[in-house]
N, C-alpha and C positions, 0 to 999 in steps of 0.2 A: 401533613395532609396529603393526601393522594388526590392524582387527578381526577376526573371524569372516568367509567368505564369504555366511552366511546374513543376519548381520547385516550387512554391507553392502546386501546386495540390499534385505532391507529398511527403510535408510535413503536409498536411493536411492529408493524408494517414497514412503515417507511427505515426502520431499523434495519430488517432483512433488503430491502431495496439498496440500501448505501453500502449493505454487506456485499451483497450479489457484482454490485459495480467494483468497488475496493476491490474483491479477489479480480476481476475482468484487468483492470491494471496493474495490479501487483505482478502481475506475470509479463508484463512488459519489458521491452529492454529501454526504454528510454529513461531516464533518470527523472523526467516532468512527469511522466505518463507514472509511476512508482508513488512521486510524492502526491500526486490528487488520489491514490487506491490509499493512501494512509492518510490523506485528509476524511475519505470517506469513512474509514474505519472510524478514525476519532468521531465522524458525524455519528455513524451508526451507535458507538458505545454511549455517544450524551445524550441518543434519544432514547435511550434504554435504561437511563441512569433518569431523565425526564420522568420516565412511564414508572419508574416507583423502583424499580430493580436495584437492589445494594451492590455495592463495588462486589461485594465477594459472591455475588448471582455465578451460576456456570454461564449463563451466555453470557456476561460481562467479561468474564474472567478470558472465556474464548476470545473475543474479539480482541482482549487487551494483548491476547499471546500472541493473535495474529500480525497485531500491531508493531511488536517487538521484534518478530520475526521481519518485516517488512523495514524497519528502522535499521537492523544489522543487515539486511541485504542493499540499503541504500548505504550505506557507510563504503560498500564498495562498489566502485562508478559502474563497474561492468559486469559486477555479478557474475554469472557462470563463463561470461568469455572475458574474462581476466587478463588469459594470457595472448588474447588476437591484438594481433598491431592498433592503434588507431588512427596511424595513421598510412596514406596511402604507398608510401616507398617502402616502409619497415615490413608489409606482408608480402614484398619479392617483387613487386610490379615495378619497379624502377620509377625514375619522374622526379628522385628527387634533387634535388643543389647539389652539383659537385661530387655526384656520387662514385665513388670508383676513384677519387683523383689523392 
């Protein structure tokens, strides 16, 4: 049975709203800030999957890629700066225990 047409419409809505916030954090460099833009996706893909839409829908399918793409960019902690120190002696500033000795 399919929902309401009003409640479709708006879980189609608030679908794009969870989309909109998810990409806003994915692009983050913080690792918290990463996994709430992938909690959001999963929100956006269940209200979408709610609103009647089959797994193999193209928007479903889109959010799931996005999804994927955001779950391998969280596998690595630092994402596109990889290779920056993280910590403060290792990028050249000195400071640290016994350095030099």
């Amino acid at each position: 049975s399919q929902p309401p047409v009003g409640l479709v419409q708006l879980l189609h809505a608030q679908a794009a709203v969870s989309a909109r916030v998810a990409r806003h954090y994915l692009e983050s460099s913080s690792l918290r800030e990463r996994d709430l833009g992938a909690f959001h996706l999963q929100r956006a893909t269940r209200r979408l999957r709610l609103a009647g839409l089959p797994a193999d829908d193209d928007a479903v399918a889109a959010l799931r890629e996005v999804l994927r793409a955001a779950e391998a960019r969280a596998a690595t902690p630092f994402g596109r700066d990889a290779r920056r120190s993280s910590t403060p002696d290792g990028a050249g500033g000195g400071g640290g225990y016994g350095g030099g000795e």
